[in-house]
C-alpha positions as CSV (number, residue, x, y, z in Angstrom):
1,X,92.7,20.4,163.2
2,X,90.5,19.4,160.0
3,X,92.6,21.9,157.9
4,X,96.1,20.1,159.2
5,X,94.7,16.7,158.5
6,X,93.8,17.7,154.8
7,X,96.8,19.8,154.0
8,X,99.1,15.9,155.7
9,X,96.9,13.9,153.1
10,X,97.7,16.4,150.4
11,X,101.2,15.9,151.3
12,X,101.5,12.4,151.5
13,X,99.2,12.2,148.0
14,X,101.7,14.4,146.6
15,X,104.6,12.0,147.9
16,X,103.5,9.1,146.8
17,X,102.3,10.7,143.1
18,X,106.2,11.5,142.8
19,X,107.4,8.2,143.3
20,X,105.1,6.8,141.6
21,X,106.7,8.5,138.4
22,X,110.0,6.8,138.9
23,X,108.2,3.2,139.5
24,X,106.1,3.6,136.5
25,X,108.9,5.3,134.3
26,X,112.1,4.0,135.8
27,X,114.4,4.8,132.1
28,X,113.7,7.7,129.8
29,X,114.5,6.9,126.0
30,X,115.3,9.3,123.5
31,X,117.2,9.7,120.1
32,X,117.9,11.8,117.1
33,X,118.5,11.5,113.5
34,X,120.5,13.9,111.2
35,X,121.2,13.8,107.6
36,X,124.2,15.6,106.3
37,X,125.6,16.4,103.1
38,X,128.8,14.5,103.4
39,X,130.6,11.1,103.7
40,X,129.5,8.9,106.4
41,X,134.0,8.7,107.1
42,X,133.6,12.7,107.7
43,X,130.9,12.3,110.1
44,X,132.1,9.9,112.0
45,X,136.1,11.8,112.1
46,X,133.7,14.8,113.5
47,X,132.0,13.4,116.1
48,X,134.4,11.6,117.1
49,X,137.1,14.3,117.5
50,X,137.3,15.7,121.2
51,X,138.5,18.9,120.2
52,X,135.4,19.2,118.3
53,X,133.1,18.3,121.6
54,X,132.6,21.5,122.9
55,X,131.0,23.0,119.8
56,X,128.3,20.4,119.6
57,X,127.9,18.9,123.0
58,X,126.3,21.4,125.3
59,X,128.3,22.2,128.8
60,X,131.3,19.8,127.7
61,X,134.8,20.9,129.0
62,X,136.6,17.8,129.0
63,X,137.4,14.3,128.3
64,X,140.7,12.4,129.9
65,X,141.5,8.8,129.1
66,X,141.8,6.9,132.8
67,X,142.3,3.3,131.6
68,X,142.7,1.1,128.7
69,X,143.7,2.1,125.2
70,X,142.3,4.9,123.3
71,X,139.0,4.4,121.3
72,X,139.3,0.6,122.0
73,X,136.2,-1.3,123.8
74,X,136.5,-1.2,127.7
75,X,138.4,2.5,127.5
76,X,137.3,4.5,130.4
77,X,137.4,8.3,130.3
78,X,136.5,11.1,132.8
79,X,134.3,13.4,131.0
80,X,133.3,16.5,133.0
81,X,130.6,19.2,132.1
82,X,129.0,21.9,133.6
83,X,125.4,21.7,133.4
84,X,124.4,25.5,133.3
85,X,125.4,29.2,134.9
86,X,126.5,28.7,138.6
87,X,125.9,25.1,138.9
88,X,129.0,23.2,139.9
89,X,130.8,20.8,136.9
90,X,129.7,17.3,136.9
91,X,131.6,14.6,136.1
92,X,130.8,11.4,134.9
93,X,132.9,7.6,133.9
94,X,132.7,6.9,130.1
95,X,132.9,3.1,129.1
96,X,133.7,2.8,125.4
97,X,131.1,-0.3,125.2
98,X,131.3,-0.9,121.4
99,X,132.8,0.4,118.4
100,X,133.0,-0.7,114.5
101,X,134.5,2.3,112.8
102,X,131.8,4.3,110.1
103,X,129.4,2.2,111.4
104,X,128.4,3.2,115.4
105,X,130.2,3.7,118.8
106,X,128.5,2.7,122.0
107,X,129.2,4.3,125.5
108,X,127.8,3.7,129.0
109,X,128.0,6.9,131.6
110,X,128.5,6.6,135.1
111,X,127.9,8.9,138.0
112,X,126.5,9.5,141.1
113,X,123.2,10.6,140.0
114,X,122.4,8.6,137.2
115,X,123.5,5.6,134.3
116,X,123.6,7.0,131.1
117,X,123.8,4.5,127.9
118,X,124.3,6.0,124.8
119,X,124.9,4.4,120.7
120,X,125.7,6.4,118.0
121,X,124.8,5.3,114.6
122,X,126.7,6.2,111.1
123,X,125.2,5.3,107.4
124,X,125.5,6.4,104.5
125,X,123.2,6.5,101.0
126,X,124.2,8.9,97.7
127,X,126.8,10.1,99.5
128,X,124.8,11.6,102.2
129,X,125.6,10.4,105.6
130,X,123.1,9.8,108.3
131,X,123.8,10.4,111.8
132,X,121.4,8.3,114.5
133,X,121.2,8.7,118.5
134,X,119.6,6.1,120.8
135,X,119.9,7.0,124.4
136,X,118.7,5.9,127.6
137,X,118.9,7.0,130.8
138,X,118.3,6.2,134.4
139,X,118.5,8.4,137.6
140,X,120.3,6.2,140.9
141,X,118.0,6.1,143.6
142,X,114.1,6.7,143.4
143,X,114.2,10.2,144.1
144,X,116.1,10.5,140.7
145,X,114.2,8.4,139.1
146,X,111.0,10.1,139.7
147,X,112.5,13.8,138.9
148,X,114.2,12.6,135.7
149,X,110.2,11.0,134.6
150,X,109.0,14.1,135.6
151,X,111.3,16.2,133.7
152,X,110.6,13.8,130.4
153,X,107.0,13.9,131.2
154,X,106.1,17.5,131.6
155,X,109.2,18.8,129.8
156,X,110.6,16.2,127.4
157,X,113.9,17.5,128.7
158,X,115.8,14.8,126.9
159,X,114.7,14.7,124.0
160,X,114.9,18.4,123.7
161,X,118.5,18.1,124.3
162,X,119.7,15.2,122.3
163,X,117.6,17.5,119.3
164,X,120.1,20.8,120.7
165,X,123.7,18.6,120.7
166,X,122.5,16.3,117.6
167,X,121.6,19.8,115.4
168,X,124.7,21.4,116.5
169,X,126.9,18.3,115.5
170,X,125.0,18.5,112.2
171,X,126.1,22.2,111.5
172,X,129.9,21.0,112.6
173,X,130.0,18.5,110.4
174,X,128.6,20.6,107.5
175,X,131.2,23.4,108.5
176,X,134.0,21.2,108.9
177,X,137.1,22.3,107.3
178,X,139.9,19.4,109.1
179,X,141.2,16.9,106.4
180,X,140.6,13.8,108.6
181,X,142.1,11.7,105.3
182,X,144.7,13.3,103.7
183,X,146.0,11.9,100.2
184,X,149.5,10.9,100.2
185,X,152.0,12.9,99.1
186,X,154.1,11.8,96.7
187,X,157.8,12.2,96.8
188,X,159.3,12.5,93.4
189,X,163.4,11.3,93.1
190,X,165.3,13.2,91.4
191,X,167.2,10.7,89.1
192,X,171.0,11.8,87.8
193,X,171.1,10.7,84.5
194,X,175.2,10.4,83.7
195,X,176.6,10.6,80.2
């Protein structure tokens, strides 16, 4: 009976150590800054093209507008991904929060785990652009909560990877071949001179 008694507090310690995670640590925040040898206007084309997201954004397979205009404030998208081998997709509500082109883009996640708020900052100096993350996240429910602390805690699981997608953008953007900004072709007129 002794040995049940101490193997139920053990439990219930355990318990109340893993909530205690998610009281103390209810948000994780994270970010992470790349410097590329380009225009800040190439950057932000890149990362800002959806037919780009899969080579940069780990387990991305798709983005669909569901209401409002494209890229404009208060856009929503469904943006599903799959979150590793034989795990089921995930989906998630994007809200395009802000946006000032070259400069950042702001977007709030939605699902049924977790909020997700996300900015993305653009600069540029001697040419060079810089590329800057601030994230934050929150897991629905304290059960969430605790495991996503956990997972920072012991893990830094986040941060890790922001580092993966942020790094991969950077070697997208350095590879990038697309002409976001073409220069306008001229049309010349052929002129019939008449004697």
């Amino acid at each position: 009976m002794k040995i049940l008694k101490k193997i139920l507090y053990v439990i219930i310690v355990l318990v109340v150590l893993f909530f205690a995670f998610g009281i103390f640590k209810p948000t994780i925040n994270y970010g992470h800054e790349i410097t590329v040898n380009k225009s800040v206007k190439e950057s932000w084309a890149v990362s800002q093209d959806h037919s780009k997201f899969a080579l940069w954004l780990e387990g991305f397979k798709s983005i669909d507008l569901i209401s409002g205009d494209s890229a404009q404030v208060g856009s929503k998208y469904k943006v599903v991904v799959n979150p590793g081998d034989g795990q089921p997709d995930f989906e998630m509500t994007e809200t395009l929060v802000s946006i000032k082109e070259f400069d950042h883009i702001s977007l709030s996640f939605d699902s049924e785990m977790m909020t997700f708020e996300q900015t993305i900052h653009h600069s540029e100096k001697d040419g060079k652009a810089t590329v800057r993350t601030e994230s934050q996240v929150s897991g629905k429910g304290m059960v969430m909560r605790s495991m996503f602390a956990i997972m920072d805690m012991f893990a830094g699981s986040f941060q890790t990877q922001e580092e993966k997608n942020i790094e991969a953008l950077k070697k997208v953007i350095e590879e990038n071949k697309t002409d976001y900004y073409p220069a306008p072709v001229e049309i010349k007129e052929e002129v019939n001179v008449q004697e």
